[in-house]
C-alpha positions as CSV (number, residue, x, y, z in Angstrom):
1,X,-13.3,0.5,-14.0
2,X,-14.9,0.1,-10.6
3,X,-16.5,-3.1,-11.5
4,X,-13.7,-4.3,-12.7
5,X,-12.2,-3.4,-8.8
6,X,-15.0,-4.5,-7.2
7,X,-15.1,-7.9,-9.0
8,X,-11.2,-8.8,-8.1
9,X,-12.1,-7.5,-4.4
10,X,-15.3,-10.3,-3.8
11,X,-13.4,-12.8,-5.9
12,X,-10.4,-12.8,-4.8
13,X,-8.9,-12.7,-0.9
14,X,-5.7,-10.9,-2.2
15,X,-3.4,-9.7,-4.7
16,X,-1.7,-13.2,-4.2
17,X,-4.3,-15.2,-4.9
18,X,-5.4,-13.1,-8.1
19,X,-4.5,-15.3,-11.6
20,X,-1.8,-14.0,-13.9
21,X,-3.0,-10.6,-16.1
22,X,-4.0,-12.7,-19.0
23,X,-6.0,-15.4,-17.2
24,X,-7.6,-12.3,-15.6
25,X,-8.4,-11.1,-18.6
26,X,-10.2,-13.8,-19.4
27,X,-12.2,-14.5,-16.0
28,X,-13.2,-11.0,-16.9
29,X,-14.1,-11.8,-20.1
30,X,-16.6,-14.7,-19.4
31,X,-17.9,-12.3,-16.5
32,X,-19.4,-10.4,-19.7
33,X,-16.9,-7.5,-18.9
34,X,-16.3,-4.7,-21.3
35,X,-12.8,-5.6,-23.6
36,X,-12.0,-1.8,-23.4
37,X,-13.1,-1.2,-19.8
38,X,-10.4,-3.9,-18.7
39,X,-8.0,-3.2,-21.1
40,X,-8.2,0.3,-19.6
41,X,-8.6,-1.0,-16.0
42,X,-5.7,-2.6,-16.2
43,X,-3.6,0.3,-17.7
44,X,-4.7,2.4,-14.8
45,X,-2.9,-0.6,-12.5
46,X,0.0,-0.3,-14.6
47,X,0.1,3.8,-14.2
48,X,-0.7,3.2,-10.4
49,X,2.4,0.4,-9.7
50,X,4.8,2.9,-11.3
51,X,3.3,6.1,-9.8
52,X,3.6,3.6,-6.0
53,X,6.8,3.1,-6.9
54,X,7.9,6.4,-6.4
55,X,5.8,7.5,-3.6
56,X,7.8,7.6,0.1
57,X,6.5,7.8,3.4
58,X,9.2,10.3,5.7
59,X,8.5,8.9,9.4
60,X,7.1,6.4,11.1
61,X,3.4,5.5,10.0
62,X,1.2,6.4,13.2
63,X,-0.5,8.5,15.1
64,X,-0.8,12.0,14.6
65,X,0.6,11.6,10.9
66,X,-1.0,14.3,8.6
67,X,-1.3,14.8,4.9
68,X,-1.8,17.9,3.2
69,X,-3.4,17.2,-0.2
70,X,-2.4,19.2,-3.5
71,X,-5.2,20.8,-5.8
72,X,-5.8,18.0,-7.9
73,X,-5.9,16.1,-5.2
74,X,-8.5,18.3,-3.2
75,X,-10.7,18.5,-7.1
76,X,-11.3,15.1,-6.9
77,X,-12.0,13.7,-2.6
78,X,-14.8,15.6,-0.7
79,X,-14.9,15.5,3.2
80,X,-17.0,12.8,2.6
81,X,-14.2,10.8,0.7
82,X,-11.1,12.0,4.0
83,X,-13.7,11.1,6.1
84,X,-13.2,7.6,4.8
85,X,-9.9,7.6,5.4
86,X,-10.2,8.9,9.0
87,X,-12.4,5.8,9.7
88,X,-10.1,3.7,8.4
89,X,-7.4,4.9,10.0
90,X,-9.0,5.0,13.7
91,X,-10.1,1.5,13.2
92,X,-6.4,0.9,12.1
93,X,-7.2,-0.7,9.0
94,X,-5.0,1.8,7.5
95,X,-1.7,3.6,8.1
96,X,0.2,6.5,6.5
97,X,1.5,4.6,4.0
98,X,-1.3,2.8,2.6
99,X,-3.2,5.7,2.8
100,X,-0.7,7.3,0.8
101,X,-0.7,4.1,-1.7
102,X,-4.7,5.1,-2.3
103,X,-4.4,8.9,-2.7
104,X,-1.5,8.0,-5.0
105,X,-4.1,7.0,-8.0
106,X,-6.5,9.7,-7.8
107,X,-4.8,12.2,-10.2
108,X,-4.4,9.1,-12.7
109,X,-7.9,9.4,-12.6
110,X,-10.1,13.0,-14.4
111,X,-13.6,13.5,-14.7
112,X,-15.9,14.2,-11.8
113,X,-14.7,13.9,-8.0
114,X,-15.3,11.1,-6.6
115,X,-18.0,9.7,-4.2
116,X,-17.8,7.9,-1.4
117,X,-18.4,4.7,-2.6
118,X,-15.7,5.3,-5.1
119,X,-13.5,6.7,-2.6
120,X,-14.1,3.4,-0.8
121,X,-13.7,1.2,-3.5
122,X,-9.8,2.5,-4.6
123,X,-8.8,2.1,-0.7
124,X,-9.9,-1.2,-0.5
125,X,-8.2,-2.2,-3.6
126,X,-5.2,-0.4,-2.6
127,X,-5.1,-2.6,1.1
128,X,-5.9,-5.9,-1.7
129,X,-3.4,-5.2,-3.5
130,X,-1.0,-4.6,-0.5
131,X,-2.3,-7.9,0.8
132,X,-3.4,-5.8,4.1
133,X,-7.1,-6.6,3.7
134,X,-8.4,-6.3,7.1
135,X,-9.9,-9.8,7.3
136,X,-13.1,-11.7,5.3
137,X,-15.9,-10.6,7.4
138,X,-14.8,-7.0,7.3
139,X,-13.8,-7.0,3.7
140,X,-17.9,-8.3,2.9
141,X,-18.9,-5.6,5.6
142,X,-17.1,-2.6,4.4
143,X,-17.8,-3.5,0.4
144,X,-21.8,-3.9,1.4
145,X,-20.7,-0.5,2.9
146,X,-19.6,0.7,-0.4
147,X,-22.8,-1.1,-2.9
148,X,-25.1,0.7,-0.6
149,X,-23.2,4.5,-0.7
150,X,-22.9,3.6,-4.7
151,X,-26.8,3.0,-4.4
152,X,-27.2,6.8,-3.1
153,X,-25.3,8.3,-5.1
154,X,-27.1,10.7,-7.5
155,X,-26.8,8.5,-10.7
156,X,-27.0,5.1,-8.7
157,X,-23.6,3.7,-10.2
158,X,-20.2,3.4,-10.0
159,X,-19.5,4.5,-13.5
160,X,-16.1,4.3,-15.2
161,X,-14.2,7.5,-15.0
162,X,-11.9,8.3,-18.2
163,X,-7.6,8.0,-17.8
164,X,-5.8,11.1,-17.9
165,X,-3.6,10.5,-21.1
C-alpha cells in the first residue's frame, strides 16, 4: 500500500491532477503493481473519504491546538511518528485539521505500528489529497526524507500493512 502512496505522491502534484480511479488503475498496472495491493489500496481510500467525512475540527486550527490520541491510536504512532507531526506543524505545513485528516486513517490500518517513514508517507498523502502540498521542492525534499527513514528501518521497506475488515 505505500508504494502505491508513494507512486501517486512523485507522479502526481495533487489530487486534482490524479486520472480517474480506473485510469489509475491502470497506470498502476503498467507500473508492474500488484492487482490486489491496489485493489486494496484503493479500498483503504474509500474507508478513509468516508471515515474524513465524519471527522470535525471544534475551534479554530492554530496555535496551541492539542490532540489527545485514543488507544488504538497510541498502538500504532511512536514519538518518533508525533514527532512528525510537530515538525510539520512548526514549519506550518500542517494545521489541526489536516493533521486530524492523517490520524484519521491509522485505525483503518492493523498490524505493526508504524515507522516514521510510514508515518510520513500517510501525512503527505493526506496534504495531496487535500491539495495542501507544501510546494514541489519540499514535496521532493520531505519524500527523499521519508525513502531514507524507510531505508533504516529494521526490515528496509515500506511493506503493505493488512485492512482491518
Amino acid at each position: 500500500m505505500f508504494e502505491v502512496l508513494l507512486f501517486l505522491l512523485e507522479h502526481y502534484d495533487d489530487a486534482e491532477h490524479c486520472p480517474s480511479e480506473w485510469q489509475l488503475v491502470r497506470s498502476l498496472a503498467r507500473a508492474d503493481f500488484d492487482t490486489e495491493e491496489v485493489a486494496r489500496t484503493l479500498l483503504w481510500l474509500g474507508q478513509l473519504s468516508a471515515l474524513e467525512r465524519k471527522t470535525r475540527v471544534f475551534g479554530a486550527p492554530g496555535e496551541g491546538t492539542f490532540r489527545c490520541l485514543v488507544d488504538s491510536e497510541r498502538a500504532m504512532l511512536d514519538a518518533d511518528c508525533l514527532g512528525v507531526l510537530l515538525e510539520l506543524e512548526r514549519e506550518g505545513l500542517l494545521d489541526a485539521a489536516e493533521r486530524e485528516a492523517a490520524i484519521a486513517g491509522v485505525p483503518l490500518l492493523a498490524g505493526a505500528p508504524l515507522n516514521r517513514s510510514q508515518w510520513m508517507l500517510l501525512v503527505l498523502f493526506s496534504l495531496w489529497r487535500r491539495n495542501r502540498t507544501p510546494g514541489r521542492e519540499k514535496m521532493r525534499e520531505l519524500l527523499r526524507a521519508c525513502r531514507q527513514a524507510g531505508a533504516r528501518a529494521e526490515d528496509d521497506s515500506l511493506p503493505m500493512l493488512p485492512l482491518l475488515p
